[in-house]
C-alpha positions in Angstrom: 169.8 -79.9 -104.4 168.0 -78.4 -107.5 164.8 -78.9 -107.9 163.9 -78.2 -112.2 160.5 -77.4 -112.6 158.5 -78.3 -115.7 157.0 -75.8 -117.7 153.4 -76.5 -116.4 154.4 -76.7 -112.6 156.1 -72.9 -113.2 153.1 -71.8 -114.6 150.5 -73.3 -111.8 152.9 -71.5 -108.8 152.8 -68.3 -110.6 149.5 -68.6 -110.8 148.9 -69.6 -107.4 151.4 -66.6 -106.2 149.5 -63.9 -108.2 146.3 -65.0 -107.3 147.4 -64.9 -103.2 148.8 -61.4 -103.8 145.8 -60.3 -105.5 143.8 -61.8 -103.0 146.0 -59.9 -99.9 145.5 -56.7 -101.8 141.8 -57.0 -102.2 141.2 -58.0 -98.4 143.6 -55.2 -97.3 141.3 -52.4 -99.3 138.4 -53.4 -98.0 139.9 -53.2 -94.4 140.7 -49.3 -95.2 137.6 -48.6 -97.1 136.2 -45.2 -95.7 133.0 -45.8 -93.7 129.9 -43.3 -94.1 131.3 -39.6 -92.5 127.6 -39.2 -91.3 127.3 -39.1 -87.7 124.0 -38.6 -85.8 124.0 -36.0 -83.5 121.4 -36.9 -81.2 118.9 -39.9 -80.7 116.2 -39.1 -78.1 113.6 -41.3 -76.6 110.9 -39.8 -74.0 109.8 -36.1 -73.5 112.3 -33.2 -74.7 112.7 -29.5 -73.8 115.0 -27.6 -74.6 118.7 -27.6 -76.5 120.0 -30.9 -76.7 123.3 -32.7 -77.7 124.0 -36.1 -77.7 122.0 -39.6 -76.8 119.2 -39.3 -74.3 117.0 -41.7 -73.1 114.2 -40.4 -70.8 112.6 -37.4 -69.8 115.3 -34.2 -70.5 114.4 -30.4 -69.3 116.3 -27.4 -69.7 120.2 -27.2 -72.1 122.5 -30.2 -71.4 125.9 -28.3 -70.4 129.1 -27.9 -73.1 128.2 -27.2 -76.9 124.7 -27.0 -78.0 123.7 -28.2 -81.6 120.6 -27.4 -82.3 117.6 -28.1 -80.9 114.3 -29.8 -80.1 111.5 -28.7 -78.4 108.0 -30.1 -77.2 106.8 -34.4 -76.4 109.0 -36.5 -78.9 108.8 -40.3 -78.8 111.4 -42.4 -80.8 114.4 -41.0 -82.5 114.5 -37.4 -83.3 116.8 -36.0 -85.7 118.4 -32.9 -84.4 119.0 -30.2 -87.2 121.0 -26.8 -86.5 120.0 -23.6 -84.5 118.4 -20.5 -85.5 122.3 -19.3 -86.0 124.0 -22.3 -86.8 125.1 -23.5 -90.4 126.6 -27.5 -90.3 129.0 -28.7 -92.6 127.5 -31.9 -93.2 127.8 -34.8 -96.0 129.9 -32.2 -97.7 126.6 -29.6 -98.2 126.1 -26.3 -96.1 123.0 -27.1 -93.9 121.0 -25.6 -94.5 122.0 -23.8 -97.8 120.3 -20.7 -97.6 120.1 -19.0 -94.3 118.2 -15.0 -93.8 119.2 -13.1 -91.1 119.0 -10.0 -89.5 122.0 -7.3 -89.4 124.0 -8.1 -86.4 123.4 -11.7 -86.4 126.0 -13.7 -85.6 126.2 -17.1 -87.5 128.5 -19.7 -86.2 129.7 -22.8 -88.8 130.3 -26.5 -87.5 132.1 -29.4 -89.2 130.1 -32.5 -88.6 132.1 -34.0 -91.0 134.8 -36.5 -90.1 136.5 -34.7 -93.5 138.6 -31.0 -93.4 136.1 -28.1 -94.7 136.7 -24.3 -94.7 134.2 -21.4 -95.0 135.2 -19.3 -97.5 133.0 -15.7 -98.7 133.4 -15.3 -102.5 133.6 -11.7 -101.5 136.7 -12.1 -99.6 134.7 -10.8 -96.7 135.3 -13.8 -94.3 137.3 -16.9 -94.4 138.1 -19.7 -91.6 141.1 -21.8 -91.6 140.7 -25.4 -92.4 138.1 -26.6 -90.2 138.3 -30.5 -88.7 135.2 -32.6 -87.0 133.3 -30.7 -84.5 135.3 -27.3 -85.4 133.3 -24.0 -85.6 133.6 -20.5 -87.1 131.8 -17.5 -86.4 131.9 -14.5 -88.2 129.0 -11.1 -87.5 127.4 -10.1 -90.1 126.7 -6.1 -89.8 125.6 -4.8 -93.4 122.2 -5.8 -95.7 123.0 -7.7 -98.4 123.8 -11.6 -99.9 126.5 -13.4 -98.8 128.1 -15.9 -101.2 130.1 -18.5 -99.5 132.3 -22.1 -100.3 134.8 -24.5 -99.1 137.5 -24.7 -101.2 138.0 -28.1 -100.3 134.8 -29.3 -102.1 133.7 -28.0 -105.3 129.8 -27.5 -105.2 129.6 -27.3 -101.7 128.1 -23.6 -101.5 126.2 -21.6 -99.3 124.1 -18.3 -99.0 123.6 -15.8 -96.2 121.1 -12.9 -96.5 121.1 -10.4 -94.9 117.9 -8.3 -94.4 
């Protein structure tokens, strides 16, 4: 059997059809939206001493063991936001942090992707390059002459950096 629409009952169901398929698209994009990339490296309650990585509650004395990122040092109450070593650069919210690092000759500086995003350290020299870097990657490179040391990742335009060398 054959059912003949009329003109006006063609027009509702096409409606209705679009409207459901619009409405599948928008709830599906919103399921793949990318979330912030930011991810706190350490929350710390109680007294702190030392290098720490991670989520501490308590009283902490000495380095925790594996990777250090930074550190913290004297009586902190609350949450304490943990920002890189003396010879530590992060990749972070797509900036260098911090932008601008001086150094002495010799120094070794070591990069870290915090980002859940690729990143690469590139010198506009040509001096030094990493590969493409994922989340939690690092890259070191020694730095043995005086100078200024222009870098960038190539994977995000105005993300730049500057070593100098004293």
């Amino acid at each position: 059997m054959i059912q003949v629409l009329s003109l006006n009952q063609f027009k509702m169901k096409t409606k209705l059809f679009t409207y459901l398929t619009l409405l599948i698209i928008v709830v599906g994009m919103n399921s793949c939206t990318k979330k912030n990339s930011y991810i706190p490296v350490s929350s710390t309650t109680g007294n702190t001493t030392g290098s720490t990585t991670g989520s501490t509650t308590g009283s902490t004395t000495g380095s925790t063991t594996g990777s250090t990122y930074g550190s913290t040092t004297g009586s902190t109450t609350g949450s304490t936001t943990v920002s890189p070593g003396d010879n530590e650069v992060w990749m972070q919210n797509t900036s260098f942090v911090p932008s601008t690092k001086t150094i002495m000759v010799g120094t070794t500086i070591t990069w870290t992707n915090k980002d859940a995003a690729a990143h690469d350290v590139k010198s506009n020299s040509g001096l030094f390059s990493s590969p493409s870097m994922g989340q939690n990657a690092t890259f070191s490179y020694t730095f043995a002459t005086a100078g200024t040391y222009n870098y960038n990742c190539v994977f995000h335009p105005g993300m730049n950096g500057t070593i100098i060398v004293q």
